[in-house]
C-alpha positions in Angstrom: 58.1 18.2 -43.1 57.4 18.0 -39.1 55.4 14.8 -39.2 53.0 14.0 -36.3 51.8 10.8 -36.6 53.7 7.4 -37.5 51.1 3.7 -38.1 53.6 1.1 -37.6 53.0 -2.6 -39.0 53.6 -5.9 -35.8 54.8 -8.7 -37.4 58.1 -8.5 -39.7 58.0 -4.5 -38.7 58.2 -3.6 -35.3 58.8 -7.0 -33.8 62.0 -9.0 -34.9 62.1 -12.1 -36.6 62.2 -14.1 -33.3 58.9 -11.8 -32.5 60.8 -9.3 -29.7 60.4 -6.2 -29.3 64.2 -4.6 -28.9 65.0 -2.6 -25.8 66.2 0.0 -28.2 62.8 0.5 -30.3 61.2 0.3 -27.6 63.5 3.6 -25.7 63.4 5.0 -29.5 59.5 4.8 -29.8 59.2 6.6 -26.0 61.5 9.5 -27.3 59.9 10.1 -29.9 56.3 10.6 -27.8 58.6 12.4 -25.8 58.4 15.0 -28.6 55.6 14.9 -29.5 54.8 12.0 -31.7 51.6 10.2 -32.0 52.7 6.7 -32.4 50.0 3.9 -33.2 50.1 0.1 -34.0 48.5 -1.0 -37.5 47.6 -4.7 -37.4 45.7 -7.6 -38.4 45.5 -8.5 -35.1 42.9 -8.0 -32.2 43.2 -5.3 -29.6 43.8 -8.5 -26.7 46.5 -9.2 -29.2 48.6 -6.3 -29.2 48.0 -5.1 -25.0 51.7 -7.0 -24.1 53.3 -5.0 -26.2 51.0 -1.6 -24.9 52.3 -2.8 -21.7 56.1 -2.6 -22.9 56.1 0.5 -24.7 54.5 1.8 -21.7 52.4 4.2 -23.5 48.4 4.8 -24.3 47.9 5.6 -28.2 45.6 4.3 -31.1 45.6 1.3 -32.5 44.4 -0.2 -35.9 43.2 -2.9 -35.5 42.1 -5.6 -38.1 43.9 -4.7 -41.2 41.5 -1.3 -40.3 38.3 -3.0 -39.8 38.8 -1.4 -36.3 40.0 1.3 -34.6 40.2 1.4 -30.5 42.6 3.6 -28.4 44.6 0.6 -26.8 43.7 1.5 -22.9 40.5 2.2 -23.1 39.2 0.3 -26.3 37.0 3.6 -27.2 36.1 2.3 -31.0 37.3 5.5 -33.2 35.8 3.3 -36.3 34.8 0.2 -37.4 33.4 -1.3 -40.4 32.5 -4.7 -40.6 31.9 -7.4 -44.0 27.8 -8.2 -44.0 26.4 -11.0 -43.7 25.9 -12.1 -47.3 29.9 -11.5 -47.6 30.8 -13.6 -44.5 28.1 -16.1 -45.7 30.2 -16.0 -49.0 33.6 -16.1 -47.8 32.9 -18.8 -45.5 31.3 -21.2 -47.7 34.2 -20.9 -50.1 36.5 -21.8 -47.5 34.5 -24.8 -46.5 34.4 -26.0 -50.4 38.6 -25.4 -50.6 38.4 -27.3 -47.1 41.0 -24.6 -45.6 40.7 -23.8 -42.0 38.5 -20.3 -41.4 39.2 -17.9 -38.4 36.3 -15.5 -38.1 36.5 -12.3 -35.8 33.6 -10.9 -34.5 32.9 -8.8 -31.7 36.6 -8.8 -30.7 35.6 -12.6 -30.4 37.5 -15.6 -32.6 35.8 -18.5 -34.2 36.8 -21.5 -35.9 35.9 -24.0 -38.8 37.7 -26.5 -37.9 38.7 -26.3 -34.4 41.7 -27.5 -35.6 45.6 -27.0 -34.8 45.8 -24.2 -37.3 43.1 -22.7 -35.0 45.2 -23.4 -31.8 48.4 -21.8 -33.4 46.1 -19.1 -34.4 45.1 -18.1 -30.9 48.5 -18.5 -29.8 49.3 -15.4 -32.2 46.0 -13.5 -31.2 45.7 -13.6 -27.5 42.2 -15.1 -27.6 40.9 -18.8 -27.8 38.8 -20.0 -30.3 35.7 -21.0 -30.5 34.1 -23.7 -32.6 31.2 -22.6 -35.5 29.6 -25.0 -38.1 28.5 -22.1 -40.3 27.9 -18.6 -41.3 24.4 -18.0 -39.8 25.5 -17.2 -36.6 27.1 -14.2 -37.8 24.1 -12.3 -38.5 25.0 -9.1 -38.0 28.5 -9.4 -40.1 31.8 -9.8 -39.0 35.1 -7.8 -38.4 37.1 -9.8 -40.7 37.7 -13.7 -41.8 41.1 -15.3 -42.4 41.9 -18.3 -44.3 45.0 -20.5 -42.7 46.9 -22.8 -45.0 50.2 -23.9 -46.6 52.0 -21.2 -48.6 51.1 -22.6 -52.2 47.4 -23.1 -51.0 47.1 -19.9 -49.8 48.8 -18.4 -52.8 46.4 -20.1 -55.3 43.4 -18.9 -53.4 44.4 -15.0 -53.9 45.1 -16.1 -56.9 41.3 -17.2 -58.4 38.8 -15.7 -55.0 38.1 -12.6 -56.6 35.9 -14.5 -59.0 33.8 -15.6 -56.3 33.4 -12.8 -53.8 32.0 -9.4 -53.9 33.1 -5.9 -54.9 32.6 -4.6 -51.4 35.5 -6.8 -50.2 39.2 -6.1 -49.9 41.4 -9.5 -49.8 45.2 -9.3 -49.3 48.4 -11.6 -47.4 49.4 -10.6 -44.2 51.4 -13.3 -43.3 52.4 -16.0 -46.4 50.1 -18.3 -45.2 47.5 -16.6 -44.1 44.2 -14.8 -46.6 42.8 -12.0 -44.9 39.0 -10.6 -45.9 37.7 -7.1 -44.7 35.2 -5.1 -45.8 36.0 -2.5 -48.5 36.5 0.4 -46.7 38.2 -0.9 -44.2 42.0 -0.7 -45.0 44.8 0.4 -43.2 45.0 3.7 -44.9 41.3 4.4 -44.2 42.3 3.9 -40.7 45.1 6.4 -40.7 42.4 8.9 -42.5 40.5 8.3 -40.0 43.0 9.3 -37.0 44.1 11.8 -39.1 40.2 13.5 -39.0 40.6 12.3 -35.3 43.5 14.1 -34.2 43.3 17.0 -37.4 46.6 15.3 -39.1 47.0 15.9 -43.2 48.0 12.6 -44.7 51.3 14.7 -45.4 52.0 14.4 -41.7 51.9 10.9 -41.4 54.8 8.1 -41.3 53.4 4.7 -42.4 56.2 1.9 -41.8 55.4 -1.8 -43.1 57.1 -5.0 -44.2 53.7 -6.7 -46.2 50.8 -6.1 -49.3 48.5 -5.4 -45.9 50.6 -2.1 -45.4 50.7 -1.4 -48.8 47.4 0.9 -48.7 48.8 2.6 -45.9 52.5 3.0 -47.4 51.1 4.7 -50.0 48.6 6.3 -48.5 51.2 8.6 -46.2 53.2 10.9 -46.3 55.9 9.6 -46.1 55.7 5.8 -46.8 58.2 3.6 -45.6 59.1 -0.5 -46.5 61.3 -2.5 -44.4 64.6 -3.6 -45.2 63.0 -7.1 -45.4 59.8 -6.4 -47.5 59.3 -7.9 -50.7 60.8 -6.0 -53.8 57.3 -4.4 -54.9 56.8 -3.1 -51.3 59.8 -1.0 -51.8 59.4 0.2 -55.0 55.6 1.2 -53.8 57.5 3.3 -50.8 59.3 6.7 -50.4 61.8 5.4 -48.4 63.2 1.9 -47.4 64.2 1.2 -43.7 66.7 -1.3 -42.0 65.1 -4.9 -41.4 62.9 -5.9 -38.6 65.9 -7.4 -37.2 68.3 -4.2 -37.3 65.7 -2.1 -35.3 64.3 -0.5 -38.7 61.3 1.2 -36.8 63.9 2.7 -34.5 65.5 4.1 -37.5 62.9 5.9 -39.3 62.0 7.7 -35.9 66.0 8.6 -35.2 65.9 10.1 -38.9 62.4 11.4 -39.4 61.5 12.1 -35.7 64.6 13.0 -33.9 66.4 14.4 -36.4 69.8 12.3 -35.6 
């Protein structure tokens, strides 16, 4: 299979475990372009959070943004799609939040609020590119959001996934990114929606696509692809849920699956 398209995962993925981005992926990721790739970031993150490493990797392409709330070609931020949680959600989600008394990141308009404006909040930015600002409630977010993230300590986080679906609403997808953090998007919003998506963009079959991951986030998009591919360093279930496992975020794993799949070396 000549595949045309390859959604990469940020954090535990394409970025080693002290968060840099290796000469070598980065000269791997250009060579494939080169022929004729169309290489794009999948993320929780923002669009301002992923323009330093647009800048390294030199290159213009798509980028899912948001777990796949949004999609924005990284230059230009043209929106390819977007889908937001309504109001009644994010009035849902945030209340909850407020009762558990975790701290509540809310993203809308490419714009970060918090509850508290707290030193989770502060790390927070320090991961997104974008300061926070501070909200008391949900009713300034009228018109929905992009997504909400709960930030707390591992166990707390874990017993939250464990019980919120009793308490939120069909039309919301919930999932771990990072161990401590509790991502909320819409429904159909998901990182394999987002590749759909491109694909309809660019006129790619999902049996052209790459999808490389490390966390339950990439998990629609893993098996979503073509070929979907875990990282050496995912969890156990990620793998079994792939078609083929990668080197670790800190052997240059990306790099790999384009030298293989890509190149052909």
């Amino acid at each position: 299979m000549a595949y045309k398209l390859m959604a990469v995962d940020i954090d535990g993925t394409l970025l080693d475990n002290n968060d840099v981005l290796t000469k070598y992926t980065i000269d791997t990721v250009r060579r494939g372009v080169e022929k004729g790739l169309i290489f794009t970031l999948s993320t929780g993150r923002p669009v301002q959070g992923v323009q330093e490493i647009i800048r390294a990797l030199g290159l213009n392409f798509p980028v899912i943004t948001y777990n796949g709330a949004k999609v924005v070609m990284g230059e230009s931020r043209e929106i390819l799609y977007e889908k937001k949680l309504s109001f009644n959600d994010v009035k849902t989600i945030v209340e909850l939040g407020q009762k558990f008394g975790t701290s509540i990141m809310v993203w809308d308009e490419d714009r970060l609020f918090a509850n508290p404006l707290n030193e989770k909040a502060e790390k927070y930015s320090t991961i997104s590119g974008v300061e926070p600002e501070a909200f008391e409630n949900a009713e300034i977010f009228k018109n929905g959001a992009t997504k909400i993230l709960w930030y707390d300590e591992v166990e707390l986080i874990n017993k939250y996934k464990d019980i919120v679906g009793s308490f939120i609403s069909g039309d919301v997808n919930y999932h771990t990114s990072r161990p401590y953090f509790l991502e909320f998007v819409d429904k159909r919003a998901s990182k394999a929606i987002a590749m759909e998506k491109l694909g309809e963009h660019f006129g790619i079959s999902r049996e052209e696509m790459i999808a490389v991951g490390d966390g339950y986030n990439d998990l629609s998009m893993i098996k979503y692809a073509g070929l979907g591919v875990a990282m050496g360093n995912a969890p156990d279930d990620i793998k079994e849920s792939a078609d083929f496992v990668t080197l670790s975020n800190d052997e240059d794993g990306v790099a790999h699956v384009i030298s293989k799949f890509i190149l052909g070396e």
